[in-house]
N, C-alpha and C positions, 0 to 999 in steps of 0.2 A: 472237362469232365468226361470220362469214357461213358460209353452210351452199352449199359449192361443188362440184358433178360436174363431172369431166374424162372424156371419153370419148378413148381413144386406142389404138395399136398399141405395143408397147412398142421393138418397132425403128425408130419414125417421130420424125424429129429435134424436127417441131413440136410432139408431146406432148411428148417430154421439156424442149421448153425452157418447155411451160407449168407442166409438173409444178415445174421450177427456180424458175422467176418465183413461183409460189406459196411455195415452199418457203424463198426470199429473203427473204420478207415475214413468213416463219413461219404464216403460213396453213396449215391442215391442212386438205387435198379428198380427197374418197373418190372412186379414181381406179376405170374402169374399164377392163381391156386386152379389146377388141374381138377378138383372136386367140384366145381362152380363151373368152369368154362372147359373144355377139353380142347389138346392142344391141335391148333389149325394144323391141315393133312402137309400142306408145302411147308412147316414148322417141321413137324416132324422127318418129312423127305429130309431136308437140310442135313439135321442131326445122323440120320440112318446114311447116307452118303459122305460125309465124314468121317462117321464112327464105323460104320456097321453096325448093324441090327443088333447082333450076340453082343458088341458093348454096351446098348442101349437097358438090355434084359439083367433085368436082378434076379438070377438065379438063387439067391439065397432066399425069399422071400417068400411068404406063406403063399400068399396068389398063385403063386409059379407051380409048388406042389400040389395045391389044392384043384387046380385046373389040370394036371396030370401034363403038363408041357414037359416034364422030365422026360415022359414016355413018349411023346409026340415026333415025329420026320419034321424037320427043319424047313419049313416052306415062310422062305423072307416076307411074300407079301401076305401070307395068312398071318405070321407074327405082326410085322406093323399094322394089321386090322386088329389082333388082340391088343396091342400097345395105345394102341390110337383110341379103341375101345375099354381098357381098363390099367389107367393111368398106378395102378397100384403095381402092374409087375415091371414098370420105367426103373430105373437106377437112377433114384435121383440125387442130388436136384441136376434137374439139364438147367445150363450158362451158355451164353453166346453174349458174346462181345463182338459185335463185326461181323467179321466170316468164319472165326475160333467160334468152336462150341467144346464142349466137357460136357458130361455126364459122371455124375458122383462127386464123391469129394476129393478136388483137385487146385488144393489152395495154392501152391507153387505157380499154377495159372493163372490164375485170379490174382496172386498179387502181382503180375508183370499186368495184369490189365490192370489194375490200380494204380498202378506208376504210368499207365499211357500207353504203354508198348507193347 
């Protein structure tokens, strides 16, 4: 059985539909809700050093505008203190399987981690 974290919000559509896609396949992931617990800082590093920051951020997302980060100079560790500090402007849901991680909906992913591989 592949050993899968799901980081998410539990009112955000794209967690729930990863928690379903998981849950389709009968896959059991140890989910975390970002609303409740905020994600550990060396969690976060991980993600942000694979991905990079700018994939981690959901530009599209009211948070983003409403905080004026459109208009904001791009400073990585001032971002991952906003990230880390308000889980609403993350691209979620963040997945890590192993040493893979995704951020967003990235089912093509996840189903090679359902099959194992």
């Amino acid at each position: 059985m592949p050993d899968i974290q799901v980081f998410g919000l539990h009112d955000s559509q794209a967690t729930r539909g990863a928690l379903r896609f998981f849950r389709e396949r009968r896959i059991v992931v140890r989910y975390v809700d970002l609303g409740k617990r905020p994600i550990a800082p060396a969690e976060l590093r991980r993600f942000v050093e694979r991905l990079g920051v700018d994939a981690l951020v959901d530009t599209d997302s009211r948070p983003y505008r409403e905080q004026g980060l459109v208009y904001l100079a791009r400073d990585e560790a001032a971002l991952v203190a906003r990230l880390r500090a308000d889980a609403r402007l993350l691209k979620l849901p963040l997945a890590r399987s192993g040493n893979e991680v995704t951020a967003g909906r990235d089912e093509a992913t996840w189903a090679r981690w359902a099959k194992g591989g």
